[in-house]
N, C-alpha and C positions, 0 to 999 in steps of 0.2 A: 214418619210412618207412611204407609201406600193404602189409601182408601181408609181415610182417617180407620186404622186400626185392624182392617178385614183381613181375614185369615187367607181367605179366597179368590179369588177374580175369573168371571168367566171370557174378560175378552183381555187381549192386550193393552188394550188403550187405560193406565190408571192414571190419577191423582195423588202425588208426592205433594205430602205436606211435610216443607220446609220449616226449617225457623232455627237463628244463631241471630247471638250476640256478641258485642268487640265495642270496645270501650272507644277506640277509635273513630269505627264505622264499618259495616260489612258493605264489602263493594260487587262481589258477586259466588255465586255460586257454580259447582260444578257436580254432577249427577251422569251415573255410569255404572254398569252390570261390572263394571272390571275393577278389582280394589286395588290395585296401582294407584298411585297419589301421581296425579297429572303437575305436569311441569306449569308453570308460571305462564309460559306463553302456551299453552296447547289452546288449538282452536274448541274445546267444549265449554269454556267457562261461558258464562252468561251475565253480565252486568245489570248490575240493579242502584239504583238513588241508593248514595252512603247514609245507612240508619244503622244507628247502636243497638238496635233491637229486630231481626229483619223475619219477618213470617210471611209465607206466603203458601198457596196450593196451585202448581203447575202441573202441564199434563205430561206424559212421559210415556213410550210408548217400549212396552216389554221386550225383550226376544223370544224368535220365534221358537214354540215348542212346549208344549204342557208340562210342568212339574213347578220344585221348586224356583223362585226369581229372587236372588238377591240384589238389590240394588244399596250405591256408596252414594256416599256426598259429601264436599267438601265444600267451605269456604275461606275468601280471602279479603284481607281489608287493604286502605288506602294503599300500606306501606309493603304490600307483596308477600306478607305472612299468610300460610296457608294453614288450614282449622285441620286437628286431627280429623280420622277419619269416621263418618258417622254410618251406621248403616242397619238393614231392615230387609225384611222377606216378605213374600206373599207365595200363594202355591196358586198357579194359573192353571185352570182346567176348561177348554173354551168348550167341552161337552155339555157342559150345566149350562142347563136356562135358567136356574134359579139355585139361590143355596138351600139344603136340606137343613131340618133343624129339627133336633131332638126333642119327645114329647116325655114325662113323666107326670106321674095319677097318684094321687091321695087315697087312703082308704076309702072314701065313700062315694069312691066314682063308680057310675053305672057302668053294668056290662056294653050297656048299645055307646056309649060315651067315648068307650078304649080304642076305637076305629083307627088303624094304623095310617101315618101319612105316606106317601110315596116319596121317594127320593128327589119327584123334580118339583113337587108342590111349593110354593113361594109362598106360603106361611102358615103359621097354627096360632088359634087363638088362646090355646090353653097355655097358663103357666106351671110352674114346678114348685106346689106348695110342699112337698116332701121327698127327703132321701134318706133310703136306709144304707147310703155309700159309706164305708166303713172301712174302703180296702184304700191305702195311699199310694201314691205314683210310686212309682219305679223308673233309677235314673242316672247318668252316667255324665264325665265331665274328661273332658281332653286338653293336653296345651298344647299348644302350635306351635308356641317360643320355643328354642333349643336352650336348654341351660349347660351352663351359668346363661343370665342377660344381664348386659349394664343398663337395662331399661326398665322402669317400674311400670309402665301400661305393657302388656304382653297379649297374643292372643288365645283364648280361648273356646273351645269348642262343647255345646250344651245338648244334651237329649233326653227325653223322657216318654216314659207310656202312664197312663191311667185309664181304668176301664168307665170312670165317666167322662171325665177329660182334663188335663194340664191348667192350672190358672196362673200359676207363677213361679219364679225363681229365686232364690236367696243367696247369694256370693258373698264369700267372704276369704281373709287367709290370716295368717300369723304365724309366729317362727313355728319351727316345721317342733322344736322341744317343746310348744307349747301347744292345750287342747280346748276347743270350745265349745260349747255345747251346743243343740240342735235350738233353732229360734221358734217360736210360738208362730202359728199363722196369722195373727193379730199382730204382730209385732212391725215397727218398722222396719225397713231397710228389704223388703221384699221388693220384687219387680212384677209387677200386674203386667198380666199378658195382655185381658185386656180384649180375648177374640170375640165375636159376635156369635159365635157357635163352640161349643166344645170342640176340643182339640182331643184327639185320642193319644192319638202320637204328636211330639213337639220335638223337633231337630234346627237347632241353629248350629251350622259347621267353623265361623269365625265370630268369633264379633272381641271386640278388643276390652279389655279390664286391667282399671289401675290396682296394683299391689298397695295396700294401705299399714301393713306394720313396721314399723322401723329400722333400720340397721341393712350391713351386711351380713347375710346370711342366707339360709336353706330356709324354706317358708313353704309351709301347707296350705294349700286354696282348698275351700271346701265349698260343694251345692247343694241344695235341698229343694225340691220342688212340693208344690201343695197343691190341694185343688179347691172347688167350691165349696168340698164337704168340711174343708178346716186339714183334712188328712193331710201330714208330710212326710215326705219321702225318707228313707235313711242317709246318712251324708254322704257323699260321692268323693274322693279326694284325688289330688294329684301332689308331688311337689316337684317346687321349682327354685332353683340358686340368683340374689341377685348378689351384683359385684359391678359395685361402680370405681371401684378403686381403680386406676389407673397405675402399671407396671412404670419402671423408671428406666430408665437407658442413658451412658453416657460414654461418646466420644472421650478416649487418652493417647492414641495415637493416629498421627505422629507428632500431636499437643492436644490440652486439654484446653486451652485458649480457644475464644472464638472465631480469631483469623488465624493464614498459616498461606506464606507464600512458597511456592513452589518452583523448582529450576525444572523438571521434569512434566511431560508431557502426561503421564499417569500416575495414578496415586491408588495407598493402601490405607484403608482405617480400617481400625480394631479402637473393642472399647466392651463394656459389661454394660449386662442388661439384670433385673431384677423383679421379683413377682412373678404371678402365675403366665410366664409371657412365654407365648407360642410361636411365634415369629418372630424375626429380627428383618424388615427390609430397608430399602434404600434408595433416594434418589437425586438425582443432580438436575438443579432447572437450565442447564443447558439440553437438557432430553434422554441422558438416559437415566434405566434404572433396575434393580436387581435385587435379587436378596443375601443375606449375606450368610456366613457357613457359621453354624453355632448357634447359642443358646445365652447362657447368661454368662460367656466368654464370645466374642463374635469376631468375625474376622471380613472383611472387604478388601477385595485384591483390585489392580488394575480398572481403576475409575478409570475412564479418557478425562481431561481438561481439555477446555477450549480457551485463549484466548481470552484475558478478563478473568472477573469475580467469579469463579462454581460456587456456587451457594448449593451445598451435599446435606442431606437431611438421611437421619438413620433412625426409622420408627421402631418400637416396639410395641408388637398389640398380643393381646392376653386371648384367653378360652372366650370371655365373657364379651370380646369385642372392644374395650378397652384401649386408648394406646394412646403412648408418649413419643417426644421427640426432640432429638440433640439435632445444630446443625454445624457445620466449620464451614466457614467463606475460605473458599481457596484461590489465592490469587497465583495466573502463571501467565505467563509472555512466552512464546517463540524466538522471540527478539532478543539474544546476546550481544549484539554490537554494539558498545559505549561509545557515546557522542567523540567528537574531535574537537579542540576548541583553540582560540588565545586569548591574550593581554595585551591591551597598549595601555602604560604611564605618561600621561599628556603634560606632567607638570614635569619642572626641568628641575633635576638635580644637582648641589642640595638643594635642600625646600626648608623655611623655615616655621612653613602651617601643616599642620598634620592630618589638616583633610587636604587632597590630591582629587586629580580630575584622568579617571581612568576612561577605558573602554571594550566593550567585549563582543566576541564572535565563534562560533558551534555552528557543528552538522552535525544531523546524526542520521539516520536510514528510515527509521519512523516519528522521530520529534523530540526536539530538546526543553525537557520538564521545568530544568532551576539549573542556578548557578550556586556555588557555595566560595565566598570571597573571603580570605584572611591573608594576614601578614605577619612576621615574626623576625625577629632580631638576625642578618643575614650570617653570619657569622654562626648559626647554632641552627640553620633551616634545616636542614636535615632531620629534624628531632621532628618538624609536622606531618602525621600521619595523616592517609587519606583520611577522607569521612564518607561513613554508612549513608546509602541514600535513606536511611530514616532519623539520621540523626538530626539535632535541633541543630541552627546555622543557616539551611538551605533560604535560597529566595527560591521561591515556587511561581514561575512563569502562566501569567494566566490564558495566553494562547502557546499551544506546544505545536511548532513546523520545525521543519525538517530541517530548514536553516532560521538560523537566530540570528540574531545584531543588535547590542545596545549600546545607542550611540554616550557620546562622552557626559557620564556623569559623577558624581561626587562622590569618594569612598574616606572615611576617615579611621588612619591608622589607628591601630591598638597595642600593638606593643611598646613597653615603657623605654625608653633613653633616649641619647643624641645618639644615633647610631645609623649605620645601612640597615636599608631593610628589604627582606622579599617579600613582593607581596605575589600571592599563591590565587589560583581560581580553577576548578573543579566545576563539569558538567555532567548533569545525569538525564536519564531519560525516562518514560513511562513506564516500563518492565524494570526500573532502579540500577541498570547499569551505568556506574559512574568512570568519568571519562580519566583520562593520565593527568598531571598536574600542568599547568598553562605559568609562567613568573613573569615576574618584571623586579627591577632592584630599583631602590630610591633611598636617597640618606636625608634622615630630616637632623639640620641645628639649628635650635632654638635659639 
C-alpha cells in the first residue's frame, strides 16, 4: 500500500509499505511507476538482510504531475527468483493542504449544527450515526489478457461509481456453462478498499488475478462492488479461454530419428504439426532462423549447415501461446577427401604364432580418426567388403592429425586354418570418409 492505505496524497514524497515472504529468504526488493518486471541485474533492486518474512515502510518519491500514481513491486530471494508482480494506486493532488471529508446528520441534529465544511478544512468532529443509502454502486470489469491464455493469473482491469462511496470488490470466475450467484456483503472473499475518505468513483486499470476453476476451458470472471451501506453492485462479467495444452509437432524428414548426417551443405525438413497451432518456426544453433511454410503439414527448405553438429529445432506455438518442440542434430563435413594410408608385416613368413607384429601409417587433409584392421584367408580376399565408418570394428584414435603413425604393435589373426592370409587396414576420418584398402600377405603353419 502507499500511505498505509490513503486514497490521496498531496505531495509526492509517500510511504510504500512493503511486506513479502520466501521460505528461502527475501533478499531485496524492487519498486517503480513502470510495470515491466525488471531484469535480475537492473540497477533498482535494493537489498535487504535475507528474512522469510520481510516488512518494511520506505520513502519513494512519485512522478511528476497530479492524477492517478500507480506504483509495482517486486521481490527476489537468495536464489534469483523474482516475486510476481505486486501493485497499488494513490491519486496525487499537490493543490490540497488537507484531505476533505464528508459529513452526515442524524435526525436530531440541530439546524445551527448542519454548518457545511469547506473543502480545504483538515477535520470534522462529527461522526455518521445514519444512512438512508439505499442506492448500490454501479460497475464495470475489463481483461487485459488476450484470450485463449496458457496462463491462470491474467490481468484485469476494475471500476465503479456510488453516490456515497466504493468500499470494496468481490472477484470471482468459473466455467463460462456454469453460474454463480451475487455474494452477501458480509460474506467473505470481498476485498476491503479500505480508503480513509469515501471514494465516489474507484478506477483500478491493471492489477493481476489468479483464475481459480478448474480445467481447460472458456471461464466467466465476474465483479461485484459494495459500499458502507451493505448495497452491492449487479455483477460485471467478462469471459476469458484458458489452454494450457501444449500443440505437438514432429520432425519425418529426411528421418524421424534424432541424428541424420548429411553429404550436402543445406538441408530440407518437413514434418506435422497438431493442435490449435498457429505457427510453425525454426532454428539452427549455429545462428540462423526462419519459419517454416504450412500448418499441420510443414515444410523447411534450404537450412545452411556449418561444419559440425546443427542442432535444428522446429517449434510449434498455439493461439494460447503454448509451444512444443522437435529437434535432429545434423551432422556435415566439407571435408570429402579420405585419408591415404599403409601396412607393414614385421613378422617373417611362415609364422607359426598367429599374433604377428604389424605397423601403420595415414594422411589425410584434416585428421585421421581410426584404423579398422582385419584379415581373411588369402585365397578368398576378395569377398572383404569395405567397412562403414560407423560400423563396429573401428579403433577410434584418441588424438586425430593430419598425419598418423603407429609404431610396431601386436595384431592377432582371426581367420581359421594353416593357410596365406591378407591382412587388410582401412583409414577414416572426422566427416567418416573412409580411406581405399592398405594389405600385406603372411601364411601362418602351426
Amino acid at each position: 500500500t502507499i500511505n498505509s492505505g490513503k486514497m490521496y496524497a498531496d505531495s509526492g514524497n509517500v510511504t510504500l509499505n512493503l511486506s513479502a515472504t520466501d521460505d528461502k529468504g527475501v533478499t531485496a526488493y524492487y519498486a517503480s511507476e513502470d510495470s515491466d518486471t525488471p531484469l535480475l541485474g537492473a540497477s533498482g533492486w535494493v537489498a535487504v538482510s535475507s528474512t522469510t518474512s520481510y516488512s518494511a515502510n520506505i520513502s519513494y518519491t512519485l512522478s511528476t504531475g497530479d492524477g492517478n500514481k500507480y506504483v509495482y513491486a517486486w521481490y527476489k530471494d537468495a536464489a534469483r527468483n523474482i516475486s510476481d508482480r505486486a501493485n497499488t494506486m494513490i491519486i496525487l493532488d499537490s493543490t490540497l493542504s488537507a484531505i476533505a471529508t464528508s459529513k452526515g446528520f442524524n435526525s436530531s441534529d440541530s439546524q445551527s449544527s448542519k454548518d457545511s465544511v469547506s473543502a480545504n478544512s483538515a477535520s470534522d468532529s462529527r461522526a455518521v450515526t445514519y444512512s438512508s443509502d439505499t442506492s448500490a454502486p454501479s460497475g464495470g470489469l475489463t481483461i487485459n489478457t488476450s484470450s485463449p491464455t496458457k496462463n491462470k493469473t491474467i490481468s484485469v482491469g476494475l471500476s465503479a461509481t456510488d453516490n456515497v462511496g466504493v468500499t470494496g470488490y468481490y472477484l470471482y470466475d468459473c466455467k463460462a456453462t456454469e453460474i454463480i450467484s451475487a455474494p452477501k456483503a458480509s460474506e467473505s472473499g470481498w476485498v476491503e478498499l479500505n480508503f480513509t475518505i469515501p471514494v465516489i468513483g474507484y478506477v483500478f486499470g491493471s492489477m493481476d488475478y489468479k483464475l481459480v476453476s478448474d480445467g481447460n476451458n472458456e471461464k466467466t470472471v465476474y465483479v461485484w462492488y459494495k459500499d458502507a451501506a451493505g448495497n452491492v453492485s449487479n455483477k460485471s462479467t467478462r469471459k476469458i479461454t484458458l489452454d494450457t495444452t501444449a500443440p505437438t509437432i514432429t520432425i519425418t524428414s529426411p528421418t524421424s530419428d534424432a541424428k541424420y548426417k548429411s553429404s550436402s551443405s543445406t538441408i530440407s525438413l518437413s514434418g506435422s504439426a497438431a493442435g490449435d497451432t498457429k505457427a510453425v518456426t525454426w532454428s539452427n544453433d549455429k545462428g540462423e532462423s526462419g519459419t517454416a511454410s504450412g500448418i499441420t503439414s510443414w515444410l523447411i527448405t534450404g537450412i545452411s549447415l556449418l561444419d559440425g553438429t546443427n542442432t535444428i529445432t522446429v517449434t510449434a506455438t498455439d493461439t494460447a501461446g503454448n509451444s512444443a518442440s522437435d529437434t535432429l542434430a545434423v551432422t556435415y563435413s566439407s571435408d570429402t577427401s579420405a585419408p591415404s594410408g599403409g601396412l607393414t608385416i614385421h613378422t617373417s613368413s611362415p609364422t607359426k604364432n598367429r599374433t604377428i607384429s604389424v605397423s601403420l601409417s595415414a594422411t589425410d587433409s584434416v585428421g585421421v580418426a581410426g584404423y579398422y584392421l582385419y584379415d581373411y584367408k588369402a585365397t578368398e580376399a576378395d569377398r572383404v567388403a569395405k567397412p562403414k565408418a560407423t560400423d563396429g570394428g573401428w579403433t577410434d584414435l584418441t588424438t586425430v592429425a593430419t598425419a598418423y603413425g603407429q609404431g610396431i604393435f601386436k595384431y592377432k589373426l582371426v581367420s581359421p586354418g594353416n593357410n596365406k592370409k591378407t591382412v587388410f587396414v582401412w583409414f577414416k576420418d572426422a566427416a567418416g570418409n573412409v580411406s581405399g584398402k592398405s594389405t600385406g600377405e603372411i601364411k601362418l603353419d602351426k
